[in-house]
DSSP file (Angstrom, degrees, kcal/mol; ACC not computed):
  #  RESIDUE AA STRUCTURE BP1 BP2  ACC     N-H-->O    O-->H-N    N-H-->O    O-->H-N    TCO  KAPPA ALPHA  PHI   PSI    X-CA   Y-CA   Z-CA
    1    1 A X              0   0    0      0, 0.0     2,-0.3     0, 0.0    95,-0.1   0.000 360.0 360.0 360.0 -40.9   -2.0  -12.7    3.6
    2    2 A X        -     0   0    0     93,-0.2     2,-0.3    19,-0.0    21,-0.1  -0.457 360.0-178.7-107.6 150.4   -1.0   -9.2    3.4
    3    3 A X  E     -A   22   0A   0     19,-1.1    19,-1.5    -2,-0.3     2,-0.3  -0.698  10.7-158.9-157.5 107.4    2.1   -7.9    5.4
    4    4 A X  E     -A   21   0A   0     -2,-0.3     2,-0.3    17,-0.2    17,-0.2  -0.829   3.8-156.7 -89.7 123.5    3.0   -4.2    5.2
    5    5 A X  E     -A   20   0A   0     15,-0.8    15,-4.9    -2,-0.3     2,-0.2  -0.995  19.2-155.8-126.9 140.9    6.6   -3.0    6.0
    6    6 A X  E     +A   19   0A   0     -2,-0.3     2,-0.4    93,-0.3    13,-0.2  -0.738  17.7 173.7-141.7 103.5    6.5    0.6    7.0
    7    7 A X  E     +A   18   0A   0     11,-3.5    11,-0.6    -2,-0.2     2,-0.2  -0.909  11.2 155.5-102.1 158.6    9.5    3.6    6.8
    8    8 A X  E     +A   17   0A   0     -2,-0.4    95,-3.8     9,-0.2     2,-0.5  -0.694  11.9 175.5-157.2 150.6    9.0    6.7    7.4
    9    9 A X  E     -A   16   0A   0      7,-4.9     7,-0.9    93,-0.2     2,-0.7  -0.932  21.0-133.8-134.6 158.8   11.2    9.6    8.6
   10   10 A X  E     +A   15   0A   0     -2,-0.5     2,-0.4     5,-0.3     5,-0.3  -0.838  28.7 157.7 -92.7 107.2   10.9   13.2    9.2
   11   11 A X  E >   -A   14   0A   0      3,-2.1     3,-3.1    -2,-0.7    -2,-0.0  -0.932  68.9  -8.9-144.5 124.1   13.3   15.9    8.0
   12   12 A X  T 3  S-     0   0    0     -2,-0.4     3,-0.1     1,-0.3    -1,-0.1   0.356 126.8 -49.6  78.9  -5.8   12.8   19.7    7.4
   13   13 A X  T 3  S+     0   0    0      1,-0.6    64,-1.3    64,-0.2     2,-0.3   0.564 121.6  92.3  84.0  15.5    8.9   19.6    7.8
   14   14 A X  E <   -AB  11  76A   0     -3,-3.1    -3,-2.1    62,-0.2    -1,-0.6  -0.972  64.0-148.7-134.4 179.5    8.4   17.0    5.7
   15   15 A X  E     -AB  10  75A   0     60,-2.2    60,-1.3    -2,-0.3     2,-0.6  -0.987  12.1-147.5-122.5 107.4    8.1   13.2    6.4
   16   16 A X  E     -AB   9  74A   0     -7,-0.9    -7,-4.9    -2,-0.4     2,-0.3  -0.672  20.0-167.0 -21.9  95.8    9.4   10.6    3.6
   17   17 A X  E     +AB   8  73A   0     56,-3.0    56,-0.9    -2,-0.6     2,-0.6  -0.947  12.2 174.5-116.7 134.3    7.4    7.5    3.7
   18   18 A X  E     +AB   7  72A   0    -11,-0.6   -11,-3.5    -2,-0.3     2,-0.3  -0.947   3.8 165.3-143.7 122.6    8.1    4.2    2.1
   19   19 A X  E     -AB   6  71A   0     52,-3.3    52,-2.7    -2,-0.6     2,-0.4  -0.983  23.3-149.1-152.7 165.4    6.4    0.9    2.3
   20   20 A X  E     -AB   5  70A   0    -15,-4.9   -15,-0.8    -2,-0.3     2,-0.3  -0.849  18.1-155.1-139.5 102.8    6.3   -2.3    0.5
   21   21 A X  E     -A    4   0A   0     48,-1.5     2,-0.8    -2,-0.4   -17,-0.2  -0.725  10.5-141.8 -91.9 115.7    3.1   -4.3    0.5
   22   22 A X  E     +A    3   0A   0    -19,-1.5   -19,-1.1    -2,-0.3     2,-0.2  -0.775  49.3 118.5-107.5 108.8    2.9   -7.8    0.1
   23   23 A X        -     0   0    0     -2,-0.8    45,-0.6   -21,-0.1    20,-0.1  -0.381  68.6-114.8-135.7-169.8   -0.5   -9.1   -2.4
   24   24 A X        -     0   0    0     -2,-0.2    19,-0.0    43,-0.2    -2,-0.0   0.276  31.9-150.3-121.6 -22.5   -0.2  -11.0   -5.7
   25   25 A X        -     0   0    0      1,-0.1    18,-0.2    42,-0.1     2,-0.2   0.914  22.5-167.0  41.6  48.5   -1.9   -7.8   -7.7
   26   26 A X        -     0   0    0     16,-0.8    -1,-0.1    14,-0.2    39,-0.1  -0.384  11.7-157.4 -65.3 144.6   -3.3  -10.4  -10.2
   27   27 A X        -     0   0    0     -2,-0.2    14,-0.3    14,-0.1    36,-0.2   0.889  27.1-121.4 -89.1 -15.7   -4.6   -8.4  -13.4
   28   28 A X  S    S+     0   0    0     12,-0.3    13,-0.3    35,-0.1    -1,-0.1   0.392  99.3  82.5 117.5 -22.7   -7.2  -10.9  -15.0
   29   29 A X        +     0   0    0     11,-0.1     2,-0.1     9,-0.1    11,-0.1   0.112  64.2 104.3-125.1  19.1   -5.9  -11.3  -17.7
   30   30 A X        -     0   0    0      9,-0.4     9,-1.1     8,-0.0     2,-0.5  -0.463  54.3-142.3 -72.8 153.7   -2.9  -14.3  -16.9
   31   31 A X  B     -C   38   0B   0      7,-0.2     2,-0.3    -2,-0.1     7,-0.3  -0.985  27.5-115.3-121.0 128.9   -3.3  -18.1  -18.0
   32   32 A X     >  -     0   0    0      5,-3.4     4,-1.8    -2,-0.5     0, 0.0  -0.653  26.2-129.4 -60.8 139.0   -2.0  -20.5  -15.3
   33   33 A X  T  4 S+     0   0    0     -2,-0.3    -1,-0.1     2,-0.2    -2,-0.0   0.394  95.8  47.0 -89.9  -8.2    0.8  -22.1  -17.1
   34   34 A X  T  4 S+     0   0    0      3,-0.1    -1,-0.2     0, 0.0    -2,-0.0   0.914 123.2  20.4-107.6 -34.9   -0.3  -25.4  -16.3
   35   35 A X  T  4 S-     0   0    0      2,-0.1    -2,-0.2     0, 0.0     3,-0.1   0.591  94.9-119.4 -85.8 -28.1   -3.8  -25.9  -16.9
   36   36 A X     <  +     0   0    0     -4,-1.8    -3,-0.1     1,-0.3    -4,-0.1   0.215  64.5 147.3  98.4 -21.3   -4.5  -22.8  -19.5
   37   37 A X        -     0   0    0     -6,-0.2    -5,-3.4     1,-0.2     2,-0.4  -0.263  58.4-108.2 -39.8 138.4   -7.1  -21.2  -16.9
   38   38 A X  B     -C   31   0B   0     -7,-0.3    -7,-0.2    -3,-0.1    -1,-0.2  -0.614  30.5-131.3 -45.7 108.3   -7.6  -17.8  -16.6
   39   39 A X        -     0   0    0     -9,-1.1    -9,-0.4    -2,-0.4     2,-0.2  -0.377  31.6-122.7 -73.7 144.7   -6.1  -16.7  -13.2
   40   40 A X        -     0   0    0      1,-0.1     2,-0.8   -11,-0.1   -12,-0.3  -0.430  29.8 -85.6 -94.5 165.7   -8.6  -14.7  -11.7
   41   41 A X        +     0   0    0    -13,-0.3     2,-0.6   -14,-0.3   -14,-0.1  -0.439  46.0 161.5 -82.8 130.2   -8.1  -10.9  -10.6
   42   42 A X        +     0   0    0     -2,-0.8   -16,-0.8    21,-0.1     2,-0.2  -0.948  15.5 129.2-118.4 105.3   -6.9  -10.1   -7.6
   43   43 A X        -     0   0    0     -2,-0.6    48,-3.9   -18,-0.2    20,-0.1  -0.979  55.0-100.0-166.2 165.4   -5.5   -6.6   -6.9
   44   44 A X  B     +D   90   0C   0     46,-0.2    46,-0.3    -2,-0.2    21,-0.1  -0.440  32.2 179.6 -82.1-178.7   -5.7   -3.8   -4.4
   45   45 A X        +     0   0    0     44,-3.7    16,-2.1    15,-0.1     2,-0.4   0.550  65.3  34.6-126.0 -20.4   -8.0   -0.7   -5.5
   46   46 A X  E     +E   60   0D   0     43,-2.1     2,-0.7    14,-0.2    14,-0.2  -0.665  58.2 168.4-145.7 106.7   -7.8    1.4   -2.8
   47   47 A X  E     -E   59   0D   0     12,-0.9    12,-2.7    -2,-0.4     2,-0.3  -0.775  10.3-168.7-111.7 165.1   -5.2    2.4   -0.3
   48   48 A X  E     -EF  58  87D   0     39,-1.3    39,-1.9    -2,-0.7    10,-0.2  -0.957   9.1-151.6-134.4 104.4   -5.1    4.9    1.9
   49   49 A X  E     - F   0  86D   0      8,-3.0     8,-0.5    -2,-0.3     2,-0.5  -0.437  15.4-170.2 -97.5 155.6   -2.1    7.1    4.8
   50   50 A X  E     - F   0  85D   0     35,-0.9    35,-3.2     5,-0.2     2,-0.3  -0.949  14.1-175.7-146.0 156.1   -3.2    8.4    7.3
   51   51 A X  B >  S-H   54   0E   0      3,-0.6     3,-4.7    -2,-0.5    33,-0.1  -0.839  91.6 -16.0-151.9 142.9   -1.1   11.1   10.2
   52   52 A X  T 3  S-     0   0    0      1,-0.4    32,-0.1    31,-0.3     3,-0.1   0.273 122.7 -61.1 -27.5  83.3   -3.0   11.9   12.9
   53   53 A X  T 3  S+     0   0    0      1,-0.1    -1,-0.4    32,-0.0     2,-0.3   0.842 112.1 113.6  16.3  64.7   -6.5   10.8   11.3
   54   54 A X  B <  S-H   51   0E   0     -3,-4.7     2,-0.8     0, 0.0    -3,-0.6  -0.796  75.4-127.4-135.8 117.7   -5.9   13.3    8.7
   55   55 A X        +     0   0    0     -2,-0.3    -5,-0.2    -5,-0.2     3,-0.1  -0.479  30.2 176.5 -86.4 103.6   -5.4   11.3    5.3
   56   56 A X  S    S+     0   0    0     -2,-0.8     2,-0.3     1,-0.2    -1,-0.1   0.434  76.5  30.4 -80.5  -7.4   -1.9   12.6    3.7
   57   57 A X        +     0   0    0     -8,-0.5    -8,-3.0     2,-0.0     2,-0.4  -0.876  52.2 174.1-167.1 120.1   -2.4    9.8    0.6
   58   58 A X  E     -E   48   0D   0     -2,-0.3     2,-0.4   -10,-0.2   -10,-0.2  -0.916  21.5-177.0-134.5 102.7   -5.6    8.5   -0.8
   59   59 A X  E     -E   47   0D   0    -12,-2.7   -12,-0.9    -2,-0.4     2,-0.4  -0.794  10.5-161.6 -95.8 147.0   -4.2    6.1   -4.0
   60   60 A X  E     +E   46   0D   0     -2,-0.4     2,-0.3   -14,-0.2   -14,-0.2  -0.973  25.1 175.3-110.6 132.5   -6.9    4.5   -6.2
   61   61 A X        -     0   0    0    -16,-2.1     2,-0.2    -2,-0.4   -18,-0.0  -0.812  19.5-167.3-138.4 176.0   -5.3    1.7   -8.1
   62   62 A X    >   -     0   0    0     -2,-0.3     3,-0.9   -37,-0.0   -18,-0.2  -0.763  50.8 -57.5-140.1-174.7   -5.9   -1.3  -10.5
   63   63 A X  T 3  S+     0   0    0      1,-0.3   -35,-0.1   -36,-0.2   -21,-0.1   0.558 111.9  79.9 -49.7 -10.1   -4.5   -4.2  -12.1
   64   64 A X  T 3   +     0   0    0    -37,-0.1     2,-0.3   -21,-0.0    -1,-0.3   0.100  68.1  99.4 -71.5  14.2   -1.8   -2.5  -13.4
   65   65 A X  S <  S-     0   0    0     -3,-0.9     4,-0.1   -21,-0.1     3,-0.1  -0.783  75.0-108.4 -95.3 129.4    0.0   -2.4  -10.3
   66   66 A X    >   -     0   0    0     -2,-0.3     3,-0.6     1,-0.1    -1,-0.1  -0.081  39.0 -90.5 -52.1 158.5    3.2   -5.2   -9.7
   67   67 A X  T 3  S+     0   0    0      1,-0.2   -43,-0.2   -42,-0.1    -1,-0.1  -0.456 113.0  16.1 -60.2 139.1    3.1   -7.8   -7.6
   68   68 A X  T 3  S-     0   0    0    -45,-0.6    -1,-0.2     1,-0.1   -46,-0.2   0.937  95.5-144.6  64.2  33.1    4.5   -6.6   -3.9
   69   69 A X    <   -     0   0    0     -3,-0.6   -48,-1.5   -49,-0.1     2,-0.9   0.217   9.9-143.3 -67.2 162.6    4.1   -3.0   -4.7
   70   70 A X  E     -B   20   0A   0    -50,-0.2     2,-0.5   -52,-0.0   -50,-0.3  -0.685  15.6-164.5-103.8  87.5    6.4   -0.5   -3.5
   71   71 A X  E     -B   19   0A   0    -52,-2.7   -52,-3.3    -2,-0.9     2,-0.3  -0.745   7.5-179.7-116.0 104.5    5.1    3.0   -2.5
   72   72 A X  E     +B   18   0A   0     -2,-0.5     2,-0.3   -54,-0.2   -54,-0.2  -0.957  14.8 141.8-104.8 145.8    7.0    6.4   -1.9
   73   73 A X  E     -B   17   0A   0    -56,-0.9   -56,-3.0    -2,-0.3     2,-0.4  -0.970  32.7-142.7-165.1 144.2    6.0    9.4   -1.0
   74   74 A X  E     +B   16   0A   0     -2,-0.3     2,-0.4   -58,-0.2   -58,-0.3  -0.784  15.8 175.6-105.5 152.7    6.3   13.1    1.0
   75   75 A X  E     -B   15   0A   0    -60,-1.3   -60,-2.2    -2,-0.4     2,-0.2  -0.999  36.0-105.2-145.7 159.9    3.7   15.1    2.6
   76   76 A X  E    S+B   14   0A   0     -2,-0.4     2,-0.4   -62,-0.2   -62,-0.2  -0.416  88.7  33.6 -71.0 133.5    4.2   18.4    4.7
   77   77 A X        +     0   0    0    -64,-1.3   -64,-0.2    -2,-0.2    -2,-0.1  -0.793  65.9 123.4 125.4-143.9    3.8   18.1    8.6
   78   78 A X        -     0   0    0     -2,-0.4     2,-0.3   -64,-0.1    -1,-0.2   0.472  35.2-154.8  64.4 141.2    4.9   14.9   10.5
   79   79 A X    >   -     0   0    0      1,-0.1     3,-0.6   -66,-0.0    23,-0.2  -0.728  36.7 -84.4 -75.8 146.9    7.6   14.4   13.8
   80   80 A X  T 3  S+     0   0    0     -2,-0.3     2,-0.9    23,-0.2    23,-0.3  -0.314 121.3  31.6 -29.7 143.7    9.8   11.7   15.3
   81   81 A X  T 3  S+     0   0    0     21,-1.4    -1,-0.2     1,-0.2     2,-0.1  -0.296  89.8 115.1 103.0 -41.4    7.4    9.8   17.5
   82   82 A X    <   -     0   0    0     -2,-0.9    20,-2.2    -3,-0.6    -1,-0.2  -0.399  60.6-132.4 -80.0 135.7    4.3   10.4   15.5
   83   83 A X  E     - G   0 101D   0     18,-0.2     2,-0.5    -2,-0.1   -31,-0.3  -0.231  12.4-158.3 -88.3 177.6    2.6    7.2   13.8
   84   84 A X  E     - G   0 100D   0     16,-2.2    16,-3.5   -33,-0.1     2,-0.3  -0.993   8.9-159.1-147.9 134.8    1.4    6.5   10.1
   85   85 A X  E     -FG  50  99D   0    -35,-3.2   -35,-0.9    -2,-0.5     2,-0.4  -0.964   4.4-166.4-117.3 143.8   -1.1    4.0    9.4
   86   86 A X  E     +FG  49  98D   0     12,-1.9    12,-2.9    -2,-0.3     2,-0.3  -0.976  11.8 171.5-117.5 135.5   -1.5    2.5    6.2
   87   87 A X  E     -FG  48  97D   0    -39,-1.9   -39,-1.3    -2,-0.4     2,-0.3  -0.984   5.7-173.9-132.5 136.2   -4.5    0.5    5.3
   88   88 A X  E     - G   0  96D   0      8,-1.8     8,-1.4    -2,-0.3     2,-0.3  -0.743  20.7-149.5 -91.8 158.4   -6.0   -1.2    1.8
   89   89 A X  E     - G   0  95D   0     -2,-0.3   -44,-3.7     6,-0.2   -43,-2.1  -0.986  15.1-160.2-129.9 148.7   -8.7   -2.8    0.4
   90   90 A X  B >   -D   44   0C   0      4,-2.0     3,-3.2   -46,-0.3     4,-0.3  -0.630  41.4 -87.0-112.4 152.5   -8.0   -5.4   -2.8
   91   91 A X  T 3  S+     0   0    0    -48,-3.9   -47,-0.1     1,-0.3   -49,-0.1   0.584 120.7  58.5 -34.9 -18.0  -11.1   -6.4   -5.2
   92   92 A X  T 3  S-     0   0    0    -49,-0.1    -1,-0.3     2,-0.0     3,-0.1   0.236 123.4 -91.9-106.7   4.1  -12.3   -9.0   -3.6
   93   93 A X  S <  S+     0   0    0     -3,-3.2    -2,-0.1     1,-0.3     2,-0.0   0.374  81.3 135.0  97.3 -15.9  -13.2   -7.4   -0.1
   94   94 A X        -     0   0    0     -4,-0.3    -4,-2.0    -5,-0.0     2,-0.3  -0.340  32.1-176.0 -56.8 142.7   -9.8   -8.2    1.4
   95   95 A X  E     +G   89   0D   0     -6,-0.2     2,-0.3    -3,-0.1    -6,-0.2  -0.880  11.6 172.1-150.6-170.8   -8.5   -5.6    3.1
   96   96 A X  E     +G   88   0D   0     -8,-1.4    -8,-1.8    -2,-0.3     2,-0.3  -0.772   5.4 172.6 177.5 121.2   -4.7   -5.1    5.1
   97   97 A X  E     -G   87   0D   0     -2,-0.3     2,-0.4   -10,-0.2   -10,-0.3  -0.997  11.3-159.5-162.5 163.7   -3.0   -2.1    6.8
   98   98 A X  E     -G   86   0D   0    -12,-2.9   -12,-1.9    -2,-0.3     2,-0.4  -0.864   8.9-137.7-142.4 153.2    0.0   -1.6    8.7
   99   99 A X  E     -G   85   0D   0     -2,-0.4     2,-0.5   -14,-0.2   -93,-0.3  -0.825  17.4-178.7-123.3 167.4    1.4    1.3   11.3
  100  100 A X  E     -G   84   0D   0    -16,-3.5   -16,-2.2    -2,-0.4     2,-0.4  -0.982  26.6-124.2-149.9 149.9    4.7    2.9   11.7
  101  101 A X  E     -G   83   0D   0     -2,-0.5     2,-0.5   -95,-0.2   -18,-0.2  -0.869  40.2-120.5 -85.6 136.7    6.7    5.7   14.2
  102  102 A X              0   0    0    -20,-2.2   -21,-1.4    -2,-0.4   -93,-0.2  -0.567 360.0 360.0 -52.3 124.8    8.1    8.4   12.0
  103  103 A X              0   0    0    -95,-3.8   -23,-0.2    -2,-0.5   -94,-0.2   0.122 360.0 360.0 -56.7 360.0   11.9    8.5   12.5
């Protein structure tokens, strides 16, 4: 279900990373358009970066997030050649996470 694509580059002694994470980030509070049900929520709550196990981005989130969110961000340290993992977990116990090399 989930499919993380992963940038990240290194410049000056800090690293620029950017990813775009693909969930449905339902809030709860949608009606399916055909039947009138309440679509239920689905969204992630907790993601997490990690650079050589030391965690450079720890996001708590909610339904208030888009569908397919899009995440940028810098943190001090990182090289070329060193990876970055990012991993989630959604309400429901789902979970997803993706690596990259810094650039």
């Amino acid at each position: 279900m989930s499919n993380i694509r992963i940038r990240a580059e290194a410049n000056g002694g800090k690293t620029t990373v950017a990813a775009l994470i693909t969930h449905p980030m339902e809030t709860g509070l949608r009606q399916d358009a055909e039947s009138g049900d309440t679509i239920p929520a689905h969204f992630i709550k907790e993601l997490v970066c990690r650079w050589k196990d030391e965690i450079v981005l720890n996001a708590q989130w909610s339904g208030g997030v888009s569908q397919n969110p899009y995440l940028s961000f810098r943190f001090h340290g990182g090289e070329p050649g060193d990876a970055i993992e990012i991993a989630w977990t959604d309400n429901l116990g789902q979970t997803g996470a993706g690596t990259a090399t810094i650039r």
